[in-house]
C-alpha positions, 0 to 999 in steps of 0.5 A, a space after each residue: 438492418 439485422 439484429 447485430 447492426 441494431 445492436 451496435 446502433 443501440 450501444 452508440 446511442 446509450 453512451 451519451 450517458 443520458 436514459 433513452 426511452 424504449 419507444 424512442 429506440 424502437 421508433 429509431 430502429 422502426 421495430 417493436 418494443 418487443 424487439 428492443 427488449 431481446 435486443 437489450 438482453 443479448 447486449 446485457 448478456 454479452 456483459 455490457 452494463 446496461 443500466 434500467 429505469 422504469 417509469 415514465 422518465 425511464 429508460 436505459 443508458 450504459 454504465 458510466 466508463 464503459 467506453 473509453 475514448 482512444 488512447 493517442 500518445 507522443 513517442 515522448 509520452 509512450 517513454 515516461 510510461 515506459 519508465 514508469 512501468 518499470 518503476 512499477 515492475 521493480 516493486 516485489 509486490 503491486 495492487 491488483 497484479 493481475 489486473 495491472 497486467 490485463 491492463 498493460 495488454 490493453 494499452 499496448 493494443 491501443 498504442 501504435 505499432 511503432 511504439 509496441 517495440 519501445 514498450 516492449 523493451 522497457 527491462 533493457 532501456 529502464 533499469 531501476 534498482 531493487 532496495 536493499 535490506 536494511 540491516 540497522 532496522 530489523 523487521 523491515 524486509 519482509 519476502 512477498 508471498 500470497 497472502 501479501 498479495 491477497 491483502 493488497 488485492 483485497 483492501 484495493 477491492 474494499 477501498 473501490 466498492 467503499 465496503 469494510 475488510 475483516 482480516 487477520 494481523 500478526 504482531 512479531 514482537 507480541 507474537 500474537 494475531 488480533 481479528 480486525 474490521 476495518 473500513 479501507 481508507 488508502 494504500 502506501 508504500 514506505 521501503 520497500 513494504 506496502 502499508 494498509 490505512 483504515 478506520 478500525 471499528 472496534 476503537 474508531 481510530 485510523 490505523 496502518 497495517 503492514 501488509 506483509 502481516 495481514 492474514 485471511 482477508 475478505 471483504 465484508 457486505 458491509 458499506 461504508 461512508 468514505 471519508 472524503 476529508 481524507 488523503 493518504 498524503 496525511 500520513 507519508 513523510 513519517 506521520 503514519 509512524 510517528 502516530 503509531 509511536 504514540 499509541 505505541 508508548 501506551 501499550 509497550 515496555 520503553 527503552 530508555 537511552 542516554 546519548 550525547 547531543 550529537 548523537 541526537 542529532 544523526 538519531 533526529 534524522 532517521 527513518 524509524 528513530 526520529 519519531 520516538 520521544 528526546 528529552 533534555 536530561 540534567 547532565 546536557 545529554 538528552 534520554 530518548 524513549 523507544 516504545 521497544 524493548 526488542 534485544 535485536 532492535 535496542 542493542 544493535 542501536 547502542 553498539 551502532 551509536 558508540 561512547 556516549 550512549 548509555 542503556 538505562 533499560 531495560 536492567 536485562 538488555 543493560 546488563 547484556 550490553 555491560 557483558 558484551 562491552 566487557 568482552 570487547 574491552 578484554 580483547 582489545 586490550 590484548 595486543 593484536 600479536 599475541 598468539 598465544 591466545 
């Protein structure tokens, strides 16, 4: 038996997942312990995990998941996969692009030559449209750019070897950049943006960052714990925003708005806004609190809920819609023919 037929002998025997002694392997292969040693180092040189114990109960055993078992799929499932992929594909920015890809490759490799066509063609039988922008809510359209992908890429690396990520965030609204140590609990994407959750170090809290904000991350050497009580589904359905609110309202200046029942009704069903807190006012209408006082979030709000609403503050933004409403009460009560205008 030559030196690469042992080899793939020694490689089939270690998959069991069980430690297999050196003596056992050199008596199987009727070679020397010697022998068995180089023949382990070229294995472990050609990057097979092999793993080593010493002592008495020692041995070695190759790394679990090395070696996966085939892939066979109905010409049906190579379909939902394909319509999957595309989904994915639609997203301007995905976890571990790079590896994705690699791993695309693979399983096409693996699949039968009369599926590569199918798969292959996935652009012109799928077709999944991007998502708009959303012109109501400003600020959650963001371009994918290098750093979005560092971000993903990185926090995924974090969250798979349970090590903490340092990183950059950058607040818009505040203009400022805060430093931030956090342990990665999970990734979701929520229109079209990819979000971060983690626990932050400094204040012991579960946080979300957007990903599109984070700057310079890297992965610590630092372990962590995690926390197997967790599950990002705890945060979808809009609880990862409503609990940012809250802490929100603590650190930013409110917008007060009176609107009428109705008109806290469509706002209870919105994506951003049925989050911020409504209050029975005396009148029967009811005072919604907004942890913003952004003019570019507050007044296009106002002028989207219509009569009925009224902007109690901030006095700067109150007095710019009065001036603006002012305006458009003087051109609508000019008469559409009058040219001299």
């Amino acid at each position: 038996m030559n030196p690469i037929e042992r080899a793939l002998g020694i490689l089939l025997l270690l998959t069991g997942g069980k430690l297999v002694p050196a003596t056992a392997l050199a008596e199987r292969f009727q070679v020397s312990l010697r022998t068995i040693y180089r023949d382990i180092d070229r294995l472990i040189a050609l990057g097979v995990p092999v793993d080593a114990e010493r002592g008495a109960e020692g041995g070695y055993r190759l790394a679990s998941g090395y070696l996966q078992p085939p892939v066979a799929l109905t010409r049906n499932e190579t379909a939902a996969l394909l319509a999957a992929m595309a989904l994915v594909r639609s997203s301007r920015t995905v976890p571990l692009a790079a590896e994705l890809g690699a791993a695309e490759k693979k399983l096409l490799a693996s699949l039968p030559k009369s599926v590569h066509g199918l798969l292959k063609d996935a652009d012109r039988i799928v077709g999944i449209e991007p998502i708009p922008p959303d012109i109501f809510h400003s600020g959650t359209k963001a371009e994918p750019t290098e750093d979005w992908q560092t971000a993903l890429d990185g926090f995924m690396a974090g969250i798979l070897d349970s090590k903490r990520v340092r990183f950059e965030h950058v607040n818009p609204s505040r203009r400022t950049v805060k430093s931030h140590d956090v342990e990665p609990f999970g990734v979701m994407f929520d229109r079209d943006l990819w979000y971060l959750a983690g626990r932050c170090v400094d204040t012991d809290l579960l946080k979300v960052y957007r990903a599109d904000r984070v700057r310079s991350l890297e992965v610590s050497g630092l372990f962590f714990r995690p926390d197997k009580d967790f599950s990002i589904k705890s945060l979808t359905g809009g609880a990862w925003l409503s609990q940012a609110m809250r802490r929100w309202e603590k650190e930013e200046d409110i917008a007060k708005i009176l609107i009428t029942p109705h008109q806290a009704r469509k706002l209870s069903a919105d994506w951003y806004y049925r989050h911020a807190i409504f209050t029975p006012a005396e009148d029967g209408r009811v005072l919604i609190s907004i942890p913003s006082t952004e003019r570019a979030r507050i007044l296009p709000l106002v002028r989207w809920l219509g009569p009925g609403a009224e902007l109690l503050g901030p006095e700067n933004l109150r007095r710019e819609m009065a001036e603006e409403l002012s305006a458009l009460k003087s051109l609508y009560e000019r008469s559409p023919l009058d040219k001299s205008a």
